[in-house]
C-alpha positions as CSV (number, residue, x, y, z in Angstrom):
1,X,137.0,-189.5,260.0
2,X,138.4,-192.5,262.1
3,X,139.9,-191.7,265.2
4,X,143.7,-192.2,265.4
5,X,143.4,-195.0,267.6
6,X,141.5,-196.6,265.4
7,X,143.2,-195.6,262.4
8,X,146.0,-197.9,264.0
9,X,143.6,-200.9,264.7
10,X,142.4,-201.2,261.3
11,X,142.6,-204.7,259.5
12,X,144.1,-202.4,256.7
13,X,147.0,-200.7,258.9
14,X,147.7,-204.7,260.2
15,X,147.6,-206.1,256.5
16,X,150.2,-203.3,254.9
17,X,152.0,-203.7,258.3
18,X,152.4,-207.1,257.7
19,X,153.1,-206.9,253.8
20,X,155.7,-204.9,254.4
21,X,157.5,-206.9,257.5
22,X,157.4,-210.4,255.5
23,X,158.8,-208.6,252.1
24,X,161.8,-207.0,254.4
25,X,160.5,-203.1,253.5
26,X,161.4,-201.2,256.4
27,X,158.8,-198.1,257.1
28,X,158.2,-195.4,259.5
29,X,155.8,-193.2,260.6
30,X,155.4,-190.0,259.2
31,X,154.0,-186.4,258.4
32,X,150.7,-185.8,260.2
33,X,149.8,-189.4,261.3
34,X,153.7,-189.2,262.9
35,X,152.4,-185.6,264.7
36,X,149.4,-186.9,266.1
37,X,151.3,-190.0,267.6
38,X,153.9,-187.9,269.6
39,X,150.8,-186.0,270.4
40,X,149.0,-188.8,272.7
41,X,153.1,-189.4,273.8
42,X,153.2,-186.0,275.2
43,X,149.0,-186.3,276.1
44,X,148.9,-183.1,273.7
45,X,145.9,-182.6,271.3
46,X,147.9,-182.1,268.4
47,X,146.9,-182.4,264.6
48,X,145.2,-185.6,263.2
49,X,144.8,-187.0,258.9
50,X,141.9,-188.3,257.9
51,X,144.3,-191.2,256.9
52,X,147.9,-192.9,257.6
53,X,151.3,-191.7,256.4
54,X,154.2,-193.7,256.0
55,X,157.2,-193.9,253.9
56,X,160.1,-196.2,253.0
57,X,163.2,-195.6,251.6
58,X,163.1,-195.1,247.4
59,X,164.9,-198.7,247.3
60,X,162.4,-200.7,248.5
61,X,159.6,-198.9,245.8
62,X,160.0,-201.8,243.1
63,X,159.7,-204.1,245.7
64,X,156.4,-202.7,246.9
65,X,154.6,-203.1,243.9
66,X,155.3,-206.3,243.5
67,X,153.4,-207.5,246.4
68,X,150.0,-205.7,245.6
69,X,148.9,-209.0,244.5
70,X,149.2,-210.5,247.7
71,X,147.0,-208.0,248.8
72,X,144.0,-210.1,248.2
73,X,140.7,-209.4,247.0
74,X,139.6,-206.7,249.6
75,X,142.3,-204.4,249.1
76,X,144.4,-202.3,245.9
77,X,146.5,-199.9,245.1
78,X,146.1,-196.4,243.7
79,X,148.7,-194.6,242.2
80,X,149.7,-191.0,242.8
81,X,151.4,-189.4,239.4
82,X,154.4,-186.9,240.5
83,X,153.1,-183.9,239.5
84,X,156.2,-181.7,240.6
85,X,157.3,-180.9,236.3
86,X,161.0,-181.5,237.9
87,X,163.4,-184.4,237.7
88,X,163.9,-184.6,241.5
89,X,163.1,-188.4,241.8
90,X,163.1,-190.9,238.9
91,X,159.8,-192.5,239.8
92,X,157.1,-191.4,237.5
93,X,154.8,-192.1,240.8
94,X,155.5,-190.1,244.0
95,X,153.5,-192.5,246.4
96,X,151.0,-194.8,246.4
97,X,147.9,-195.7,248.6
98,X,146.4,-198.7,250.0
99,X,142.9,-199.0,249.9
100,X,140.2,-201.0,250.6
101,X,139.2,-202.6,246.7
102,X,135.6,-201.8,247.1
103,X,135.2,-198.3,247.4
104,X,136.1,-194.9,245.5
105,X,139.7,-193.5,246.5
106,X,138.2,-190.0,247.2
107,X,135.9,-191.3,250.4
108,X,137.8,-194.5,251.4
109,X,140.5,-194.7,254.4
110,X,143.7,-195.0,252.7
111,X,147.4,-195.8,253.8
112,X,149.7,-193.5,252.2
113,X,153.4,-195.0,251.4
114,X,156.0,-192.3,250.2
115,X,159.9,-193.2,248.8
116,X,162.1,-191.2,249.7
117,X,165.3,-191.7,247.8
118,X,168.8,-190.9,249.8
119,X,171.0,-188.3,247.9
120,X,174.4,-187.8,249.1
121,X,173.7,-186.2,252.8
122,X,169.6,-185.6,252.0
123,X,166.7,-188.2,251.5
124,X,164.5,-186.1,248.4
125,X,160.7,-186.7,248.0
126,X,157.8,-185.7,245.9
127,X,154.4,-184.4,247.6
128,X,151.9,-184.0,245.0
129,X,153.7,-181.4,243.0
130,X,156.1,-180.3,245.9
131,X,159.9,-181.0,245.7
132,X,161.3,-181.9,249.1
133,X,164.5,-183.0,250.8
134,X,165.6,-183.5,254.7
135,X,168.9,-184.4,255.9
136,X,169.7,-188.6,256.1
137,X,169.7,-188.4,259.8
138,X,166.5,-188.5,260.7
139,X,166.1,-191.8,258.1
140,X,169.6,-193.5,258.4
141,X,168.4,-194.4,261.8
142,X,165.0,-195.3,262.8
143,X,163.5,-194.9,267.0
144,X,160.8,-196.5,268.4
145,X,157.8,-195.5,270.0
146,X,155.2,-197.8,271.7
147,X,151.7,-196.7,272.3
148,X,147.9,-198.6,272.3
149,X,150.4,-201.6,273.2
150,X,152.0,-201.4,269.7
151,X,155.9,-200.5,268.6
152,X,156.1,-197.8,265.9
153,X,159.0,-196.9,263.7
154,X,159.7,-193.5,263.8
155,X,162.0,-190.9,262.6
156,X,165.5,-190.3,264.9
157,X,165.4,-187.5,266.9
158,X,161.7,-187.2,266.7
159,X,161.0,-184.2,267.7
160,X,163.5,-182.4,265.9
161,X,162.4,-183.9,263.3
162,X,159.0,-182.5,264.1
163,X,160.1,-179.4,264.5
164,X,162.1,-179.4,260.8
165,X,158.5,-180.4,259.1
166,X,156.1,-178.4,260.8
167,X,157.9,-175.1,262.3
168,X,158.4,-174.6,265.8
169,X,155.1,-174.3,266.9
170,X,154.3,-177.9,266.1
171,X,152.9,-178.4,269.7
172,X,150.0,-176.2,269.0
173,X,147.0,-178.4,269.2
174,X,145.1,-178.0,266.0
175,X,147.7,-176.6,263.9
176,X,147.0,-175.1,260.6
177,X,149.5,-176.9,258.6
178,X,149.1,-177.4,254.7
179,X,152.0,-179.8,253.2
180,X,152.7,-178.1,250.0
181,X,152.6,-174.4,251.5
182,X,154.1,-175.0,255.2
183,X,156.4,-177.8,254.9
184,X,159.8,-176.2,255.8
185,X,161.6,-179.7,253.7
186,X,160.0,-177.7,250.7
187,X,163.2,-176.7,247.9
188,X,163.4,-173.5,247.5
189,X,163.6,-171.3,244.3
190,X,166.9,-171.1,244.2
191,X,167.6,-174.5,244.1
192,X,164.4,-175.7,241.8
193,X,165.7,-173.0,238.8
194,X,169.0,-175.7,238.8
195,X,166.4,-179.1,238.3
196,X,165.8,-180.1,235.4
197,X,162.1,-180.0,233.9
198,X,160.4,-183.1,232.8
199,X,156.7,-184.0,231.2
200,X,154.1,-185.1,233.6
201,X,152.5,-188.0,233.5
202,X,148.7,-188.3,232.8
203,X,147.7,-191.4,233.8
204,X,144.1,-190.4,234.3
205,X,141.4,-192.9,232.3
206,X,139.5,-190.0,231.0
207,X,139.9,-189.0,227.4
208,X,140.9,-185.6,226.7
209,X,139.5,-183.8,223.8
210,X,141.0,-180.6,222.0
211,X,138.0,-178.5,220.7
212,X,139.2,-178.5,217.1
213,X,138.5,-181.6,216.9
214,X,135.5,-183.1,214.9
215,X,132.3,-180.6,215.9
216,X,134.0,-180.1,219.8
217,X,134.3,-176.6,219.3
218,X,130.8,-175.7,218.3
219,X,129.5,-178.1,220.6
220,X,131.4,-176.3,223.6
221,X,130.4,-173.2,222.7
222,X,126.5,-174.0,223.2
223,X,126.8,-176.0,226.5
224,X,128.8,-172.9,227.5
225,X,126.1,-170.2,226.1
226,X,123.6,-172.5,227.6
227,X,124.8,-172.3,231.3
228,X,125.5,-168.9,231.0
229,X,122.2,-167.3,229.8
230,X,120.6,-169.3,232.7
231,X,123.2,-167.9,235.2
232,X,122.0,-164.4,233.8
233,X,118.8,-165.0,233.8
234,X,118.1,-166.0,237.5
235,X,120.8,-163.2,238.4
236,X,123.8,-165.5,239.9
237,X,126.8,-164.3,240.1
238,X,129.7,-165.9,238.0
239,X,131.9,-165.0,235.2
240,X,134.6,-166.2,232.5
241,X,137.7,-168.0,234.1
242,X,140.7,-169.3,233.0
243,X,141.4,-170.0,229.7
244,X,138.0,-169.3,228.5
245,X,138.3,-165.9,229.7
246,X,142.1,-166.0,228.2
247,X,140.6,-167.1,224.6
248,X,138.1,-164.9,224.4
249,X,139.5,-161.8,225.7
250,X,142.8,-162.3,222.8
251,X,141.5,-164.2,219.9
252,X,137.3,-163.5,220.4
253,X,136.7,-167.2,221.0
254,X,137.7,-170.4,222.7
255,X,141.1,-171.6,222.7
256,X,140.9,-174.7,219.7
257,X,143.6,-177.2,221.8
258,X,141.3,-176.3,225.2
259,X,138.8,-179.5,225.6
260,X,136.3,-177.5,228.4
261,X,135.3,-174.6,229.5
262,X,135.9,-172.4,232.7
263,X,133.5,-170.2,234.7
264,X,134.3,-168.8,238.3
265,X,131.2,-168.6,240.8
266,X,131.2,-168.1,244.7
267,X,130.7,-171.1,246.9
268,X,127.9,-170.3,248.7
269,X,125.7,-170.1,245.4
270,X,126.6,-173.6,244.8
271,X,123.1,-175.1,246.2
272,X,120.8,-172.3,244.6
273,X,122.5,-173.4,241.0
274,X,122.2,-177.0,241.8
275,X,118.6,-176.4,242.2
276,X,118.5,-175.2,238.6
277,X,119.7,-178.8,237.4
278,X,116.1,-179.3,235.2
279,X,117.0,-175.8,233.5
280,X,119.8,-177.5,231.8
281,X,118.2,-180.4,230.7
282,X,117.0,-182.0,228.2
283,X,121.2,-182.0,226.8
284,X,123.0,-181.2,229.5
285,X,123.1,-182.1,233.1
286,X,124.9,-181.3,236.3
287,X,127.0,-182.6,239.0
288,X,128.8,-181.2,242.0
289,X,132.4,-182.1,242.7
290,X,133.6,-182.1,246.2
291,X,137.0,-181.9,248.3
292,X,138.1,-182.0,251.6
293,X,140.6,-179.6,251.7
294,X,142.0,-177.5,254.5
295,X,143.0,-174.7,251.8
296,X,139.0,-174.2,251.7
297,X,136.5,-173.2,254.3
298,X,133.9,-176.1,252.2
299,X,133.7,-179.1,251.0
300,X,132.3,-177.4,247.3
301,X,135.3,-177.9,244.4
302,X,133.4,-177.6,241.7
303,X,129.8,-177.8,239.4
304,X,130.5,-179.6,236.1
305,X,128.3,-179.4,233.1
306,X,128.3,-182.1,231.1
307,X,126.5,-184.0,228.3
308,X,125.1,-187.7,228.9
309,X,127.6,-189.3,225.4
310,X,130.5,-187.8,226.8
311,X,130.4,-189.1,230.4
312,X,129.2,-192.4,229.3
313,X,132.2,-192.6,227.1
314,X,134.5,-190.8,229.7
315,X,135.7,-188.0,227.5
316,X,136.7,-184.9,229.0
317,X,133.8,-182.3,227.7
318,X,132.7,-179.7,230.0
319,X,131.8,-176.8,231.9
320,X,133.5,-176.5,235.2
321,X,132.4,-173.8,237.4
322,X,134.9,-173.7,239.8
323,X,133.7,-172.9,243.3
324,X,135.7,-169.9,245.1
325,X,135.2,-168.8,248.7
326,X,136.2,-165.5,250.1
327,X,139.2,-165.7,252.7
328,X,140.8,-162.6,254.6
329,X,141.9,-160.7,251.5
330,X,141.6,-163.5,249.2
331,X,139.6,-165.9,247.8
332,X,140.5,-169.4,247.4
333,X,139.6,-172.7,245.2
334,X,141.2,-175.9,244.3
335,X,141.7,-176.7,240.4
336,X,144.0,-179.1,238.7
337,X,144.5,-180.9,242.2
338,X,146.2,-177.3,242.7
339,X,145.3,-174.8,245.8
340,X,145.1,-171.1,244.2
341,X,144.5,-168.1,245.1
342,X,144.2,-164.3,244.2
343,X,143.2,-161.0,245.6
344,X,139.5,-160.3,246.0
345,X,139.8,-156.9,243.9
346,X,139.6,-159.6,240.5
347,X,136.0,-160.7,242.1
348,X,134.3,-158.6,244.8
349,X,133.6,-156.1,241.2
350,X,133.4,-157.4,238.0
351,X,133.4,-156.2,234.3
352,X,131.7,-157.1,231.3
353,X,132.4,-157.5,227.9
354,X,130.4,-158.1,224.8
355,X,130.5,-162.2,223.1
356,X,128.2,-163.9,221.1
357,X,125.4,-161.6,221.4
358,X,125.4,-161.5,225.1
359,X,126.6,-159.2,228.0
360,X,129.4,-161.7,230.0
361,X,130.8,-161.3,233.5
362,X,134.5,-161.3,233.3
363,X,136.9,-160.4,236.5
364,X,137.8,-156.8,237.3
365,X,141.1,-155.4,235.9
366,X,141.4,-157.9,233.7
367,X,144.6,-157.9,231.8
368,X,146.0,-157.6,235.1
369,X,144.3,-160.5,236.2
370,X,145.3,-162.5,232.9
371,X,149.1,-161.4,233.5
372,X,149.6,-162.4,237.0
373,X,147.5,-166.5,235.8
374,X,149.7,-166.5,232.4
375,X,152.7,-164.8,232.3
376,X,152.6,-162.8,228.7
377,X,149.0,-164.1,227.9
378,X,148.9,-162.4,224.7
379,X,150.8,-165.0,223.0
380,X,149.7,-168.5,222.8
381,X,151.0,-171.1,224.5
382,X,149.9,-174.7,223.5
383,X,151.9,-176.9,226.6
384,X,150.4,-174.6,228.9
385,X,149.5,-176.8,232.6
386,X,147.1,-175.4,234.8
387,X,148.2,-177.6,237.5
388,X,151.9,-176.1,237.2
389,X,152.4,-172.7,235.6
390,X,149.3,-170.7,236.7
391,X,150.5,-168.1,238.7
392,X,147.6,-168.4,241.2
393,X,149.0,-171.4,242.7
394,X,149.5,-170.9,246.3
395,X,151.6,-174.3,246.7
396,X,155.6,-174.1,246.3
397,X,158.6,-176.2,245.4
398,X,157.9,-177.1,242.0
């Protein structure tokens, strides 16, 4: 992680700086990379990003991806889909970053660029999934800040402003502050029932199956028998998640419009069934997926099981074993780009049922565990997002 010094002295800060002055799209400084500024202001060790935040007003949006070409060759764009499920903005996209062209968009330094689009009294936003609004007065007027020998654009009234976003406690150095759960600009419920729903976008390039198709289903169910009779056998801990354990607990198999499979381990066995990698082979083989994520304790998202065809042809045809880590009274993972959560009564115990000729690990109380992650699970739903409507989802405002 850069520091936030040098964050600001980057070539990439300088170029989108200087994009953005010659195409007349007025920015400020914002979120965490704002926080940490007024920090060194104020000589306070407040909360650093591992990259930049800034955002423009939801006018200048068109206008700022037509200059990606002028960019050059070292740097892109990358696109963030608005995964709120709510007509709050009209943009399709919720922000974009700027990267350098070379490397992956998961490790590189980015700058983040959020519209925010004036309303009547309140600028509105998207975060991810989060629906958020402030109100104009922090936006209609910009301040002015100067540190390292350089001017930054600001929010008026800065530390009120502060204050609104992260609570008052937002001098605390180090301060545990997650956008889509702390945010006090987040809607509330009240307001969200009255906004419209809309389709999310799915702009990602790999193809997603549905396991009736052509021999999916069968196919699915092996890779999935596979990983599980080697779980059992060298006695690690895991069992049915999601919609696999939803299919097979109401209709006795896999859901047919499902295109993977889900099973729930702990974090910290993660390594010993990485070790196991030539147990799956010669068909199948594994990878780990990682995050950096302040909703986790690790850096461990998930293990994916895949076949060599399908990831050469980037079809989406899997086993995800989603990596959850034990947390106060919790325990906690990341799925669907979505922080979730539920008690530890579901996992500390677990029960088993009988499938396929096998003795499976499912989670303890287990209707009640299907209820509070579907709603009336016992009838099928077919538009069914796990990255909006699973009632594990710790985030708010969509």
């Amino acid at each position: 992680m850069l520091k936030i010094k040098n964050q600001f002295q980057t070539n990439l800060f300088f170029k989108t700086v200087k994009l953005l002055s010659q195409n007349s799209i007025p920015f400020w400084i914002d979120t965490k990379s704002l926080l940490s500024l007024m920090g060194i202001k104020l000589g306070l060790p407040l909360s650093a990003d591992n990259n930049i935040s800034i955002s423009i007003y939801g006018e200048y949006f068109t206008r700022l991806l037509a200059i990606e070409k002028k960019l050059g060759r070292a740097y892109r764009f990358s696109f963030m889909s608005n995964l709120s499920g709510r007509k709050w903005i009209e943009n399709e996209y919720c922000r974009l970053a700027v990267l350098n062209r070379w490397k992956s968009k998961d490790k590189a330094f980015k700058i983040f660029i959020t519209p925010k689009y004036k309303v009547d009294n309140h600028y509105r936003w998207v975060d991810n999934r989060s629906c958020k609004e402030i109100n104009v007065k922090y936006y209609d007027q910009l301040e002015e800040i100067k540190i390292y020998g350089q001017s930054f654009p600001v929010p008026h009234q800065t530390e009120e402003y502060l204050k609104v976003r992260f609570g008052e406690n937002w001098k605390i150095p180090n301060l545990k502050w997650i956008a889509s759960i702390d945010d006090n600009t987040i809607l509330n419920g009240s307001i969200l029932e009255n906004i419209a729903l809309t389709k999310v976008i799915n702009n990602s390039p790999i193809e997603k199956i549905q396991l009736k198709e052509k021999n999916y289903h069968q196919r699915m169910k092996n890779m999935l028998l596979k990983t599980i009779d080697i779980l059992n056998q060298k006695r690690v801990k895991y069992w049915l998640e999601a919609g696999t354990l939803l299919g097979i607990i109401r209709d006795g198999d896999l859901i047919p419009w499902d295109y993977d499979a889900d099973l729930g381990i702990l974090a910290d066995s993660a390594a010993e069934i990485m070790k196991l990698r030539f147990d799956f082979l010669p068909n199948y083989w594994i990878k780990k997926r990682r995050i950096q994520s302040q909703w986790i304790p690790g850096d461990m998202r998930a293990i994916k099981v895949k076949t060599t065809w399908e990831k050469i042809k980037q079809i989406n045809f899997h086993v995800d074993l989603f990596c959850v880590y034990p947390m106060q009274d919790k325990y906690r993972w990341v799925d669907s780009n979505a922080l979730k959560h539920v008690d530890r009564k579901y996992y500390d115990t677990l029960s088993t049922i009988e499938w396929e000729g096998r003795t499976i690990n499912i989670p303890n109380h287990t209707e009640e565990y299907l209820s509070l992650r579907y709603g009336n699970w016992q009838i099928p739903e077919p538009n069914y997002n796990a990255g909006l409507h699973d009632g594990s989802i710790a985030e708010k405002g969509f």
